[in-house]
LUMLUMGU-29945 format. One line per 3 residues: their letters; for each residue x, y, z of C-alpha. Coordinates in pm, 1 decimal, padded with zeros to 6 digits. Example, Ala and Ser with C-alpha at 12.3 -4.5 7.8 and 13.67 -1.06 7.14 Angstrom:
residues 2
AS) 01230.0,-00450.0,00780.0  01367.0,-00106.0,00714.0
This chain:
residues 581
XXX) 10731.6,06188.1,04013.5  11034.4,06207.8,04293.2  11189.3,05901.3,04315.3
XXX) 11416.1,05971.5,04675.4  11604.0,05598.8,04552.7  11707.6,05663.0,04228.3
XXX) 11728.6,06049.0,04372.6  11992.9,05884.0,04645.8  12223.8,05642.3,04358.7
XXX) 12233.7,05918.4,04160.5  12350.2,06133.1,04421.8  12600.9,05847.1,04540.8
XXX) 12734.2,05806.2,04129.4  12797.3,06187.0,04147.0  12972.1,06145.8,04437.9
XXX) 13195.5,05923.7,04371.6  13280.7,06125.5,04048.2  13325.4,06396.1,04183.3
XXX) 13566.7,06279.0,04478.6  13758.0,06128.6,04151.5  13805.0,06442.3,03983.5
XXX) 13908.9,06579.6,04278.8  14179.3,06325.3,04344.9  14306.8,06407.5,03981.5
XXX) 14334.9,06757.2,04071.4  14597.4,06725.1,04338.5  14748.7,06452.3,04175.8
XXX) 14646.4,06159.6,04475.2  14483.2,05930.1,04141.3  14609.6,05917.9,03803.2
XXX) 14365.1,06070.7,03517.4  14214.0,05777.3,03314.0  13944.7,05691.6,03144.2
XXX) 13702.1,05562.0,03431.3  13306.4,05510.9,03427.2  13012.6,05609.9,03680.1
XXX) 13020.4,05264.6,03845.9  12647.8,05142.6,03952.2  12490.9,05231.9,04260.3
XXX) 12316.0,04943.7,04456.0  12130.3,04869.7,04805.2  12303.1,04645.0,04990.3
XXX) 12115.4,04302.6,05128.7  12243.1,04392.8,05462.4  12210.3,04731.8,05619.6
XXX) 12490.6,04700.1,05824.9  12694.8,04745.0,05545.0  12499.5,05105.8,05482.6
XXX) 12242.1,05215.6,05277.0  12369.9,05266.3,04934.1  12727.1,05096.3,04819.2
XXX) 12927.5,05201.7,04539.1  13204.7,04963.8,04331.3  13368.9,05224.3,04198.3
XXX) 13675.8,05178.5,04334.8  13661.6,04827.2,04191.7  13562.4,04928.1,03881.7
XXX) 13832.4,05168.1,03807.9  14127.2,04960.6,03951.0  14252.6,04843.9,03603.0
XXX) 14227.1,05134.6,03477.8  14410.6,05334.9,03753.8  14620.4,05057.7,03842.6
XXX) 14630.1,05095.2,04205.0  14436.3,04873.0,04457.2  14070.9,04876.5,04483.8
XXX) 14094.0,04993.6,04847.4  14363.4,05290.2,04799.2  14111.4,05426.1,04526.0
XXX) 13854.2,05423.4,04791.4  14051.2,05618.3,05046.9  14146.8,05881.0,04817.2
XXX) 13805.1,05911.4,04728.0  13694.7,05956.0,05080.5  13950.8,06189.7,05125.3
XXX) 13840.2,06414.2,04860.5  13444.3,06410.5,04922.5  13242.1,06639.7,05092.9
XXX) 12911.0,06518.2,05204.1  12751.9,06864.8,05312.5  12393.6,06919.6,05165.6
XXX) 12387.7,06559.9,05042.6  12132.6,06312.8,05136.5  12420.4,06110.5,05318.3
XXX) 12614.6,06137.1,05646.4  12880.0,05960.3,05592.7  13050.2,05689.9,05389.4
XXX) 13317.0,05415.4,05472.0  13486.7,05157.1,05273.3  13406.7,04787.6,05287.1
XXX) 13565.5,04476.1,05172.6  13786.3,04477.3,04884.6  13691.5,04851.0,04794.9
XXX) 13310.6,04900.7,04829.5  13206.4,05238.1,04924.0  12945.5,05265.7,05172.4
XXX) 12703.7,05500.8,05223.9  12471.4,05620.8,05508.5  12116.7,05823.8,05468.5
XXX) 12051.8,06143.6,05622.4  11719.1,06239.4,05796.4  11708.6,06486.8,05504.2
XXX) 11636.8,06196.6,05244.1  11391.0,06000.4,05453.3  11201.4,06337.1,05488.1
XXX) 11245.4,06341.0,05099.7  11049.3,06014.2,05071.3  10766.4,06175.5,05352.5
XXX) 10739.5,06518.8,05123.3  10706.5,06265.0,04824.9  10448.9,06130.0,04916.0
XXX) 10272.4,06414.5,05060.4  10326.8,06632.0,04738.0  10197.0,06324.5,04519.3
XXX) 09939.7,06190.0,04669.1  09754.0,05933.9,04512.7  10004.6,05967.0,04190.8
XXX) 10311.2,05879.1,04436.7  10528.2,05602.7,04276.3  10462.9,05683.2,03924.5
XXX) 10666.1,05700.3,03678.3  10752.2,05878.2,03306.1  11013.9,05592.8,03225.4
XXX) 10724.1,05525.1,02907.6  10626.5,05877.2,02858.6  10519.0,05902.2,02507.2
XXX) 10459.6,05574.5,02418.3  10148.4,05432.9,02262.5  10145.0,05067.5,02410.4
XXX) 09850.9,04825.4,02352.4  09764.1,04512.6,02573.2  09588.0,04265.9,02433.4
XXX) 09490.3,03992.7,02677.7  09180.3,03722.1,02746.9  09061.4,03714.1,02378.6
XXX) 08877.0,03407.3,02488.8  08673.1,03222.6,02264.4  08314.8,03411.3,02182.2
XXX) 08188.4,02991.0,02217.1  08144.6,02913.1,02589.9  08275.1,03039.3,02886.0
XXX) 08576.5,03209.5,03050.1  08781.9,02953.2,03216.3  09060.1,02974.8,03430.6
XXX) 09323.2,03067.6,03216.2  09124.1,03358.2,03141.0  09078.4,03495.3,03485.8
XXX) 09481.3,03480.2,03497.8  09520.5,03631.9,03169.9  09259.6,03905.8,03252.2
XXX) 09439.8,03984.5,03573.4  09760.6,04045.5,03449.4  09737.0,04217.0,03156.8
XXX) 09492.9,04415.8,03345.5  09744.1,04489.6,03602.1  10006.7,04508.0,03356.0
XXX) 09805.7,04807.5,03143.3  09811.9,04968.2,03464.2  10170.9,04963.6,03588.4
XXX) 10258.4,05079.9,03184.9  09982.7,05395.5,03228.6  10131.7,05471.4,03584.3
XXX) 10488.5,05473.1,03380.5  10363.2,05753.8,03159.8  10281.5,05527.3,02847.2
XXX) 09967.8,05579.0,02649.6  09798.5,05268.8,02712.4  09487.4,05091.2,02513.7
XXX) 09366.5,04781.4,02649.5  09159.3,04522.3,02396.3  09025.2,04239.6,02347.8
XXX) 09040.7,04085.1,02015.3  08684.4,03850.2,01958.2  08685.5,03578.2,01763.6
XXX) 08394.3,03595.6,01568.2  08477.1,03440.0,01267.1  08648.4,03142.3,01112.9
XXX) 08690.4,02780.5,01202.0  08598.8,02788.4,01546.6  08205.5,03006.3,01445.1
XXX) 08198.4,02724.9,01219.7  08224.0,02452.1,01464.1  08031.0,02626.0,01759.1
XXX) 07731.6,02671.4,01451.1  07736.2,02293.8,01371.9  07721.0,02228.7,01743.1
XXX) 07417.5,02433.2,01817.3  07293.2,02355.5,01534.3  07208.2,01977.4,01616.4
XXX) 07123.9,02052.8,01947.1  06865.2,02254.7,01794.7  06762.2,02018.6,01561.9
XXX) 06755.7,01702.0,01823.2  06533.7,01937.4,02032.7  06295.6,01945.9,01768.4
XXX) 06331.9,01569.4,01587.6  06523.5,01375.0,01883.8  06839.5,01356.3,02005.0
XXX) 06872.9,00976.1,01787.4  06786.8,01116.0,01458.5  07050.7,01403.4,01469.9
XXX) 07410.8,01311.1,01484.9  07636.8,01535.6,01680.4  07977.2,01623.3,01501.2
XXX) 08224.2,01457.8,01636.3  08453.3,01779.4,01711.9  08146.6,01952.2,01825.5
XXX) 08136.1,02109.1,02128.3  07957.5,01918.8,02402.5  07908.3,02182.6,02670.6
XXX) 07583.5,02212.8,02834.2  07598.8,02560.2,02731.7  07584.7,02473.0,02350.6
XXX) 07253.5,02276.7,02493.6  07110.1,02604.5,02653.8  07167.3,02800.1,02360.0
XXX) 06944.7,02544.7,02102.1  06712.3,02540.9,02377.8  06679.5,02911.0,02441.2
XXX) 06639.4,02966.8,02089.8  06343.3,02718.1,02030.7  06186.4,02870.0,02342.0
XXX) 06191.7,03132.4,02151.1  06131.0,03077.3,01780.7  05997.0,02712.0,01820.2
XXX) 06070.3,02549.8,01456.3  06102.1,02805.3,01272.2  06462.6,02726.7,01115.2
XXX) 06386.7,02366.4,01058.3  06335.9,02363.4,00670.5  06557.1,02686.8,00636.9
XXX) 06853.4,02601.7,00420.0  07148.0,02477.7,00602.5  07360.2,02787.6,00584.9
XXX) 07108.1,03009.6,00672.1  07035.8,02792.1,00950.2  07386.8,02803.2,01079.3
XXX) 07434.3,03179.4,01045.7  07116.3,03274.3,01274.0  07181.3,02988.6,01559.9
XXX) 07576.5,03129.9,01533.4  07471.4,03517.6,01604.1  07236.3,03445.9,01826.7
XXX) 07491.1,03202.2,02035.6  07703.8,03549.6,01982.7  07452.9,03744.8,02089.7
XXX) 07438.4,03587.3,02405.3  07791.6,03451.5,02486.6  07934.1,03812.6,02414.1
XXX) 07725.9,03991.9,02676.3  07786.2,03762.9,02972.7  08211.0,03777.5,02831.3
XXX) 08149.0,04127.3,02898.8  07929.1,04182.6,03184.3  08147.8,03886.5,03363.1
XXX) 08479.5,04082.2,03302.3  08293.0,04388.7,03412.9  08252.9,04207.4,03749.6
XXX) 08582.6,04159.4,03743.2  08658.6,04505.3,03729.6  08829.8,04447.0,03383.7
XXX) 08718.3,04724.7,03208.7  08832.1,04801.5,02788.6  08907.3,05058.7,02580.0
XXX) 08835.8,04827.7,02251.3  08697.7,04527.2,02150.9  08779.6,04420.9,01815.3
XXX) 08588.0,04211.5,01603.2  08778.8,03923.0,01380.8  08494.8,03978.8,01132.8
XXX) 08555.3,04308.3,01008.7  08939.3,04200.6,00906.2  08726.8,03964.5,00663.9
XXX) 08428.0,04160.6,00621.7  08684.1,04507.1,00491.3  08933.4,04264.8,00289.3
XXX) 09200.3,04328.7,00519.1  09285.6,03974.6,00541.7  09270.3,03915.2,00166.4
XXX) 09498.3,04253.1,00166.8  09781.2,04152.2,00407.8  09844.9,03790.7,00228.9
XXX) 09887.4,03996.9,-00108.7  10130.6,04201.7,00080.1  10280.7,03875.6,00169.8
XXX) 10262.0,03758.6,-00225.9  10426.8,04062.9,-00355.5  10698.5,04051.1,-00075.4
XXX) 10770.3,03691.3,-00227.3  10717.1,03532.5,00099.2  10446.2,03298.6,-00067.7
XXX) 10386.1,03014.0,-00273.3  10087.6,02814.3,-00455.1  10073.7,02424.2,-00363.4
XXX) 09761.4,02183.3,-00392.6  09536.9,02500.0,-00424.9  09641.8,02670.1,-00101.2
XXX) 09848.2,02934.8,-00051.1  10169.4,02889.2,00185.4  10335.1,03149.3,00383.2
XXX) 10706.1,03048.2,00372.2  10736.5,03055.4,00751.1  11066.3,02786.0,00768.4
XXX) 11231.6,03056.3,00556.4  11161.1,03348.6,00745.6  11271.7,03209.3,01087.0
XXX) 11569.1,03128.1,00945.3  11658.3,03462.4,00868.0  11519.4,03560.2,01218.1
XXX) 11723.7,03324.5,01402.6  12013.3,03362.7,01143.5  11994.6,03745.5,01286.3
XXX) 11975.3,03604.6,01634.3  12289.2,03479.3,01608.7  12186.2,03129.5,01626.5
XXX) 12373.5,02856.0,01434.3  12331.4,02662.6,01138.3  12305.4,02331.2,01306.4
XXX) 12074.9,02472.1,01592.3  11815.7,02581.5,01336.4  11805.2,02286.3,01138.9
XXX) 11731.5,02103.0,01444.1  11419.9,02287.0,01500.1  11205.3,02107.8,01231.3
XXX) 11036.1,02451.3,01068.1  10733.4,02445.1,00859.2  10566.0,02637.0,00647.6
XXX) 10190.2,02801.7,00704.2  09875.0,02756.8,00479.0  09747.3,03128.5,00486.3
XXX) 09456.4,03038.0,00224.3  09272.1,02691.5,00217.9  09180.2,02581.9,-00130.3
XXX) 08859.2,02620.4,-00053.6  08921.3,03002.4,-00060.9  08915.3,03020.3,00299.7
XXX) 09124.9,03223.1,00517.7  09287.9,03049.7,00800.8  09328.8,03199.4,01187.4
XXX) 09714.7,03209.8,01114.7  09662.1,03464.4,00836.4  09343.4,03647.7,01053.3
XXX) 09628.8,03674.8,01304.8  09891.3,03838.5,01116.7  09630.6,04094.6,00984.0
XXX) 09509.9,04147.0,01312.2  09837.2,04255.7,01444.7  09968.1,04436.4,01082.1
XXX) 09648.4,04632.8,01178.6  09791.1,04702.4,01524.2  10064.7,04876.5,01355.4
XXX) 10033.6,04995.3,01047.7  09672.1,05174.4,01082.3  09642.9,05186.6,01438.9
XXX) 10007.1,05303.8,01500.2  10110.1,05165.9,01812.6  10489.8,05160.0,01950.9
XXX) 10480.3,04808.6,02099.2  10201.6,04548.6,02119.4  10169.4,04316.3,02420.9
XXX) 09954.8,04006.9,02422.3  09926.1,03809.6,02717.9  09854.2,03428.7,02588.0
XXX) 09869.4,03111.7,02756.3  10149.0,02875.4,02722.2  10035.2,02666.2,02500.5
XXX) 10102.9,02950.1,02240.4  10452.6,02893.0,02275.1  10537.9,02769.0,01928.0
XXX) 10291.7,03039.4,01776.9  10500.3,03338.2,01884.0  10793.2,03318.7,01680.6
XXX) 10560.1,03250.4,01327.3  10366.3,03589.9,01433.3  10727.9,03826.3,01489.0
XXX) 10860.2,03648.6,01169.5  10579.9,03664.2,01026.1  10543.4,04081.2,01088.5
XXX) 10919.0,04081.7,01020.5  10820.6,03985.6,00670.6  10572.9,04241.3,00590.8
XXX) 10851.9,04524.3,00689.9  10653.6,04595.6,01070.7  10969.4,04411.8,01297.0
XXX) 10738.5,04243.8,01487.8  11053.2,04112.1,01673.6  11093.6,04419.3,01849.6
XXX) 10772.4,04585.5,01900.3  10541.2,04279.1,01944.4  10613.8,04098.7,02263.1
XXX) 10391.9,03815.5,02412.9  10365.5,03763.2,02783.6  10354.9,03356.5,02837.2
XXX) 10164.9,03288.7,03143.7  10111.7,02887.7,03253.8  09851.9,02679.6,03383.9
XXX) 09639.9,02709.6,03726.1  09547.5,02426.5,03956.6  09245.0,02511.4,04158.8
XXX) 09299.0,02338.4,04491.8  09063.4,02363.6,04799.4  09202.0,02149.1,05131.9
XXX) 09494.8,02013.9,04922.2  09248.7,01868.1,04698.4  09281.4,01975.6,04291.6
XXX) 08933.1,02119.3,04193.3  08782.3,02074.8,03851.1  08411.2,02096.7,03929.7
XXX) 08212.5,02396.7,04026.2  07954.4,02275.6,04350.7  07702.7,02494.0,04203.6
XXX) 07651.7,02353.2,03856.8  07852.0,02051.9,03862.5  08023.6,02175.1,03535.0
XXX) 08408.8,02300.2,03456.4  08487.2,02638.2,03689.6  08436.3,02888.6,03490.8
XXX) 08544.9,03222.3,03580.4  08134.3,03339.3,03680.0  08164.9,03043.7,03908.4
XXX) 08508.8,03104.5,04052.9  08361.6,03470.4,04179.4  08016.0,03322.1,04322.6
XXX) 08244.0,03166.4,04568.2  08558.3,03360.0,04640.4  08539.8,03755.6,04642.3
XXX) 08657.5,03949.0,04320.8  08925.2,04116.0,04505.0  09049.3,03805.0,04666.9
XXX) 09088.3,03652.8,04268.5  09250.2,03977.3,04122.1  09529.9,03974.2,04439.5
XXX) 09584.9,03573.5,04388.2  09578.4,03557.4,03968.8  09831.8,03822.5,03941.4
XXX) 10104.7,03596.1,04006.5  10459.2,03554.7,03836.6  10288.2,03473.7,03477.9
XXX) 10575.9,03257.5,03392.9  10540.1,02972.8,03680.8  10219.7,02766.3,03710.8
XXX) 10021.8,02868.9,03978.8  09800.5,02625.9,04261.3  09449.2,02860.8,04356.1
XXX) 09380.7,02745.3,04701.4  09029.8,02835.2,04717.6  08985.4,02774.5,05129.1
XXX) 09314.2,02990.2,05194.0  09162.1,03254.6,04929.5  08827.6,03323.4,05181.3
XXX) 09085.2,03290.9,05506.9  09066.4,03595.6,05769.0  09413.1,03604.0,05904.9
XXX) 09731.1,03677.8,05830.3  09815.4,03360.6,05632.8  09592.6,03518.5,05346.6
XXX) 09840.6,03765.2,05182.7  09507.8,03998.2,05075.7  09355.7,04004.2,05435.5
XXX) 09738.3,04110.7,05547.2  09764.7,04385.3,05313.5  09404.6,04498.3,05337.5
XXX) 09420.5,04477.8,05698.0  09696.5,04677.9,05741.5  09499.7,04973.3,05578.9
XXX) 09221.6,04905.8,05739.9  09452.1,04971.5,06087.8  09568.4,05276.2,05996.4
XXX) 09219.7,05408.7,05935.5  09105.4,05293.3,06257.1  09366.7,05467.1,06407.7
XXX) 09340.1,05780.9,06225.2  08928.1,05767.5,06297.3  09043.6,05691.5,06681.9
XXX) 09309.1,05990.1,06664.3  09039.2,06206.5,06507.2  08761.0,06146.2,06769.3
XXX) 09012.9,06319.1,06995.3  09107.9,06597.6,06832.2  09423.8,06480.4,06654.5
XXX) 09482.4,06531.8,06305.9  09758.5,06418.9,06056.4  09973.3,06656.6,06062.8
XXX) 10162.4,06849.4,05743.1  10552.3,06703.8,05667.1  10707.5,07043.9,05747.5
XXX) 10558.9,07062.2,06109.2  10704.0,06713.1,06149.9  11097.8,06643.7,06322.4
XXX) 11223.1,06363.7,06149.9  11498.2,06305.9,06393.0  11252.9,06158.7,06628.9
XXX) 11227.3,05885.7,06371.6  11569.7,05687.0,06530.5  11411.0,05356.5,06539.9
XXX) 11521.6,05050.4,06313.0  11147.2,04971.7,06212.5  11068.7,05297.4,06109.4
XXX) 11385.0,05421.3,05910.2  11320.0,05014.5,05764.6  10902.6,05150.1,05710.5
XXX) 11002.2,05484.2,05511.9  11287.3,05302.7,05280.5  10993.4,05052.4,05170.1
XXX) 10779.5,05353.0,05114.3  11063.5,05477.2,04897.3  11092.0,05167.3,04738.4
XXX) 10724.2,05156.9,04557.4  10886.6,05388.9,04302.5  11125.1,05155.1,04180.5
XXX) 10899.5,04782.9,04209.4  10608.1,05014.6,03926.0  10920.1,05055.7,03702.3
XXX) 11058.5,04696.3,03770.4  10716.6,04585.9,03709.2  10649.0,04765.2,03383.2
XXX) 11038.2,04635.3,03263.3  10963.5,04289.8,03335.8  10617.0,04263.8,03213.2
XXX) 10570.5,04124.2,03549.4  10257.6,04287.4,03759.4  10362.0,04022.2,04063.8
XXX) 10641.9,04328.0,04176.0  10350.0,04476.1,04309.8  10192.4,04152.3,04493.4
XXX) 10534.9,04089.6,04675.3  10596.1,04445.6,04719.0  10265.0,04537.4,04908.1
XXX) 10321.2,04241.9,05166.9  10637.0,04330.7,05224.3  10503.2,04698.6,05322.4
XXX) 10252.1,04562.4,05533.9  10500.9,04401.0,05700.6  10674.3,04663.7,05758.6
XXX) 10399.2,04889.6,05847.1  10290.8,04536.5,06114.4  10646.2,04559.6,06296.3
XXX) 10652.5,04926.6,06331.8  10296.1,04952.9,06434.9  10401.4,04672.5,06729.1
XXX) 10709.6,04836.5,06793.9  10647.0,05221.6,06806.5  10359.6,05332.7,06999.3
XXX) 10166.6,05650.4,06873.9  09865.9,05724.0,07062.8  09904.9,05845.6,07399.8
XXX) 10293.1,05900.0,07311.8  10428.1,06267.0,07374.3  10285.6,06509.4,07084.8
XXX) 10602.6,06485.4,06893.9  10671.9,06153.6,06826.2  10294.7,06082.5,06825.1
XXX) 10294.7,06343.7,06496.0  10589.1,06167.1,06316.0  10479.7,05861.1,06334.5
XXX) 10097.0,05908.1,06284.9  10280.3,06132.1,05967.5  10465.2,05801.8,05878.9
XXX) 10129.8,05558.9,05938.9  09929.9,05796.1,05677.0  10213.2,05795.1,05437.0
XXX) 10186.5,05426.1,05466.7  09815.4,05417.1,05416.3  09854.2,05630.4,05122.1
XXX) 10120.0,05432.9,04924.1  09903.8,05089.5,05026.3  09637.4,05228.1,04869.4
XXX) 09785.2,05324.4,04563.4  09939.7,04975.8,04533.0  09616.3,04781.7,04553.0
XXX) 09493.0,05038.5,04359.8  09704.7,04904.2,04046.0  09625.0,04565.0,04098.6
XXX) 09244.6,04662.7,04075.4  09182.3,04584.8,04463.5  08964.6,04815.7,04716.3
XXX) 09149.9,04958.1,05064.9  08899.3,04889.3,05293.2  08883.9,05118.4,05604.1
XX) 08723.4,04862.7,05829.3  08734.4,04514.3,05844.3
């Protein structure tokens, strides 16, 4: 797990520390109390490769100019053995560093050593982290919020496992409550119009009216014909609700599987009921006092508890009042249960039997308001949801195909559902294109999804793999092989676009960790185009076959090292390296 960036600012930090102490010692700086200042890359390389502030940093302290502080500190450091050959002051004080071939042969042996575990990280070793994301309804299927959600907490899970963390991805299924209730009615008089005509069956009016509610009545009379027409009406609903289960659930999971979304757990709502757990966790709730009886239901005092959470939050009086809080029926007075309470079961589950560190759901928007009831409402049962739950917010998507929004699948004339999204554009190309920024709303373009050139960020990533595996075949036919870091000079690697090719090799390490911080998979989208890139300009500017044998091995080195770390990148996102295209 070498990381030759954070290897380099740490290097840089010590440095400049060290240089201080030094200064003390013969009395050129005063001794004060000064910190490690921050070590950063700067946006133009003409300024160097690493930059310090120190010298800014520690000017109060020292009370001397910014720029004096920087001299003495160049006078007092000694560079030998570091991964630097020099360093100059900038600006108002900056101190500027420049690599040595001995770090960008760092980055080479990195990736050499690590292989296909290059860039990962242990900044989450020993934490048990679950990510919980598409969830979708068990009643029809997977739309397009889905195949967003399932992407990025997908991708997500991955960039968390390749950060050390002991990951467990699930899906929780709803298969239970007010929404089996309603998808029951509604198959229910489809079945029942099948058999006694569509006029002498009402529909319910919050049914739903999807022609797959219509399939499932009429797959069930093809196959049991009338048999639960004078069955009483709860029986009734119970066998046309598990069978609609029993075929929803499969194609949820053989669809995902296609999607190469593959989990560790999928959790059933109905066992929370089934155990008691539900009935449990609100007389936690009771005995907590966080409760109260009114017109037969029992409340969860939610307005109270986000009080205290935002009181904590530092908000202010006024602020909260504005916010219009309301309480929470947990338990209907028809002894029901409602999703709300489900929920907080669900996730006291999570934690208190399951024993996970941190719990990540990835929801849609529209969950917004929901996410503050669940923490407080974890808070309350003594789990501080408010640190170790956190929900990932993603927005809508706008399928668009020549400009045009999309809302229609060509195939069945019905809502694009996810199945229908991947008859027409491949899996790979709707893994790269869904795992976008989750918190901006994203426009699909279906035509540019399918394009073959370099507009298509996938075909310019995957391409560039594909070209270094043509080249390596080519190199092979002839005898040349890759060749092993220590038989390679580095200082025949002078040019600008490979010294820029090996830095953005080195910088894969940091975008995992950035990505795994942020809860933000996209690092990894922007990242890998900007390698290819990279990889594009050097392959145009540096020629490698039929150059002399030892800048031909460097840089076919440097092209493997690149194919390697491409591969690994797709690899997180869930995408194949092809080796031809």
């Amino acid at each position: 797990m070498i990381n030759m960036i954070q290897n380099a600012k740490d290097q840089a930090a010590a440095l400049a520390m060290s240089a201080y102490e030094a200064a003390v010692a013969d009395g050129t700086l005063p001794r004060a109390e000064v910190k490690t200042a921050p070590v950063e890359i700067p946006k133009d390389t003409a300024n160097g490769d690493f930059t310090t502030t120190f010298a800014l940093a520690a000017s109060k302290a020292l009370r001397q100019p910014p720029r004096n502080i920087a001299q003495a500190l160049l006078d007092h450091m000694n560079l030998e053995g570091t991964y630097f050959t020099s360093a100059e002051i900038a600006g108002p004080g900056f101190l500027n560093f420049r690599l040595h071939d001995s770090w960008y042969t760092g980055v080479m042996s990195a990736v050499e050593s690590e292989g296909d575990a290059y860039g990962t990280a242990d900044t989450h070793k020993g934490q048990k982290i679950m990510v919980e994301f598409v969830s979708a309804n068990p009643t029809g299927p997977m739309h397009m919020g889905n195949a967003r959600g399932g992407v990025l907490g997908d991708t997500l899970a991955a960039v968390l496992s390749a950060c050390g963390a002991d990951v467990t991805r699930e899906f929780y299924v709803n298969d239970a409550g007010h929404q089996i209730d309603k998808f029951a009615h509604s198959i229910e008089a489809r079945y029942l119009q099948i058999i006694l005509g569509e006029d002498a069956v009402a529909f319910p009016e919050d049914g739903y009216q999807g022609g797959d509610i219509r399939d499932l009545a009429q797959a069930y009379y093809d196959q049991h014909g009338d048999a639960l027409l004078n069955v009483p009406e709860a029986e009734r609903q119970e066998k046309l609700a598990q069978f609609g289960l029993s075929v929803n659930l499969p194609k949820m999971k053989s669809d995902l599987e296609r999607y190469k979304i593959h989990y560790d757990n999928w959790f059933y709502e109905s066992t929370l009921h089934e155990s008691g757990y539900v009935a449990e966790t609100v007389a936690l709730l009771e005995e907590r006092g966080w409760t109260y009886e009114k017109d037969g239901a029992v409340w969860l005092k939610t307005a109270d508890i986000l009080r205290d959470h935002f009181r904590k939050a530092g908000k202010k009086e006024a602020d909260i009042e504005k916010l219009d809080l309301k309480d929470d029926v947990l338990r209907r007075a028809n002894g029901f249960y409602t999703y709300f309470a489900a929920d907080i079961a669900y996730h006291r589950n999570k934690f208190a039997v399951r024993g996970f560190d941190k719990v990540i759901n990835v929801w849609g928007a529209d969950h917004h308001g929901h996410v503050a009831r669940l923490k407080g409402a974890l808070d309350a049962l003594g789990l501080n949801g408010s640190e170790k739950l956190d929900i990932v917010l993603m927005q809508l998507v706008k399928l668009l195909r020549d400009g045009e929004v999309v809302r229609m699948s060509k195939r069945t004339g019905k809502a694009i559902s996810l199945s229908d999204l991947l008859d027409e554009i491949p899996v790979d190309a709707a893994r790269w294109f869904f795992n976008a920024k989750p918190d901006t709303q994203m426009d699909f373009d279906l035509g540019l999804a399918v394009r073959e050139d370099s507009e298509n960020p996938i075909y310019y990533v995957e391409y560039a793999h594909a070209r270094i595996c043509s080249l390596l075949r080519t190199l092979g036919e002839e005898g040349v092989q890759v060749p092993a870091q220590a038989e390679v000079d580095m200082s025949l690697l002078t040019g600008e676009t490979e010294k820029a090719l090996i830095k953005q090799i080195a910088q894969f390490c940091e975008e995992i960790k950035l990505a795994a911080r942020d809860y933000d998979p996209s690092h990894i989208n922007r990242y890998l185009q900007e390698l290819a890139g990279c990889f594009h300009r050097f392959y145009t500017a540096c020629r490698i076959k039929g150059e002399e044998p030892g800048v031909m091995a460097a840089r076919l080195k440097l092209a493997d090292d690149t194919r390697v770390v491409l591969k690994n990148g797709l690899k997180l996102i869930g995408v194949d390296a092809p080796e031809k295209m």
